[in-house]
N, C-alpha and C positions, 0 to 999 in steps of 0.2 A: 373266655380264654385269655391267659394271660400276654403282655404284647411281647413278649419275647416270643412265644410259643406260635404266635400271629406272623409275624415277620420269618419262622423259621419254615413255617406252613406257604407261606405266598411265597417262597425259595423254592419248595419243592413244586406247588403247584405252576410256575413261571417257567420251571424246567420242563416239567412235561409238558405244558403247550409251547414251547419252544419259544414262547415270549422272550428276544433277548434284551429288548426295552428295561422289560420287569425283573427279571434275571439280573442284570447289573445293576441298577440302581439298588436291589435289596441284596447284594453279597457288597457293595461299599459301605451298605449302610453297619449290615453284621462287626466286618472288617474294622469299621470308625468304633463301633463298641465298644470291641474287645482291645482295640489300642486304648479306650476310654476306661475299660478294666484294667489293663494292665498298668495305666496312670493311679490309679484311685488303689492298686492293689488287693481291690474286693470285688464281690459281683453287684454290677448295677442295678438301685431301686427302678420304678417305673419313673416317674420323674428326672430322672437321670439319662433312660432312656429317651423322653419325650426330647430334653434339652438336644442331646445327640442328635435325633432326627430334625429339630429345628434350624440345628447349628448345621447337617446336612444341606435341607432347604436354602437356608440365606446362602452358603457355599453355590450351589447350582445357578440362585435367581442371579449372583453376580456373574457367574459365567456367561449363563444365557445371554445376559445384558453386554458384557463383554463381546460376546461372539456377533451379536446385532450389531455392534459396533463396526464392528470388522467386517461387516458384510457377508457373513457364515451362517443364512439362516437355516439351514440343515442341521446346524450343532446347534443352534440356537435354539431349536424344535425338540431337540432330545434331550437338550438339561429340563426344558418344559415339561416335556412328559416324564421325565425323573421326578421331579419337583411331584405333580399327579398322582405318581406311585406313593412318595414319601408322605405326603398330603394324608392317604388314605390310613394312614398307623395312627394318625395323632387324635385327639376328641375332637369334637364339633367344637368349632370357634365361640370365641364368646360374641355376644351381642352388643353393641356399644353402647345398650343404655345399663345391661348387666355389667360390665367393665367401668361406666361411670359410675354404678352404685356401689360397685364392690372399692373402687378408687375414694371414694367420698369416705367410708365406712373406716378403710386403714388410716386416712389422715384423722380424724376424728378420735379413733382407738387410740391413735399415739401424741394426739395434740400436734401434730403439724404445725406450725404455723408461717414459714416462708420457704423459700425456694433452698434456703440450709438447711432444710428436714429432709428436701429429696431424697437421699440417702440411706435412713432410715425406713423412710414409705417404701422405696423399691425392695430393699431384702425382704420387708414383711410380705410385701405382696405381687413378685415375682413368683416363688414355689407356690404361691395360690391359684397363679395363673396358665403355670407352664404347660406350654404346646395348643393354649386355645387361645391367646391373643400374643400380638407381633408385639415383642419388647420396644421400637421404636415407638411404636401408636401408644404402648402406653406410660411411654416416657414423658412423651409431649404433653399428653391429659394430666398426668402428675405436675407438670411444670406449670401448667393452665391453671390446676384447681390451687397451686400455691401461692402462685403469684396475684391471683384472685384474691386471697387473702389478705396480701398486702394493702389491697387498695381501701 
């Protein structure tokens, strides 16, 4: 099924168990799209989608975090479980030795060789990645395997 079709399915099924948890977090998410279509003024690939729900997730984990701050662990709880819901759209994560192989492979393909190829290494292998590993984690690895280089 496709994840548009997936997302519009877990809407209807959240309404009828009255899930209001699951209910919101998937019509913000719908909502973030279709503002994200109406930017791009096309309909969204899957990849496109994936970023969307990502760029969801990191919005939520800083609130959550926000709200912990603030002593609010009630709201703290329900960008959590937002976050859970949104979790379940995207693919299985990648694995960190799969993510190091796939990172070793891009610098290699484009001859990397210091920390001013970073740049190039990410746009190639960002859409490689999207929605199964966190773009921090695999910023740092890129900057690790480059600088490695250096030495």
């Amino acid at each position: 099924m496709e994840l548009l079709q997936r997302i519009e399915q877990s809407l209807k099924e959240a309404m009828r168990s009255q899930d209001e948890n699951r209910r919101n977090a998937v019509r913000l998410l719908l909502t973030a799209m279709k503002v994200k279509e109406k930017e791009l003024k096309r309909p969204l690939g899957e990849p496109e989608m994936q970023q969307v729900i990502t760029g969801q997730i990191k919005q939520r984990r800083d609130s959550a975090e926000q709200f912990q701050k603030g002593g609010r662990q009630d709201l703290a709880e329900k960008e959590l479980a937002e976050i859970a819901v949104l979790q379940g759209f995207l693919p299985e994560p990648m694995q960190r030795a799969e993510l190091e192989k796939l990172v070793d492979e891009v610098i290699a393909a484009l001859g990397a060789q210091s920390p001013k190829d970073m740049g190039k290494v990410m746009k190639d292998l960002l859409p490689r990645i999207a929605g199964r590993a966190d773009g921090k984690e695999v910023n740092e690895l890129v900057r690790q395997r480059l600088q490695g280089r250096l030495s």
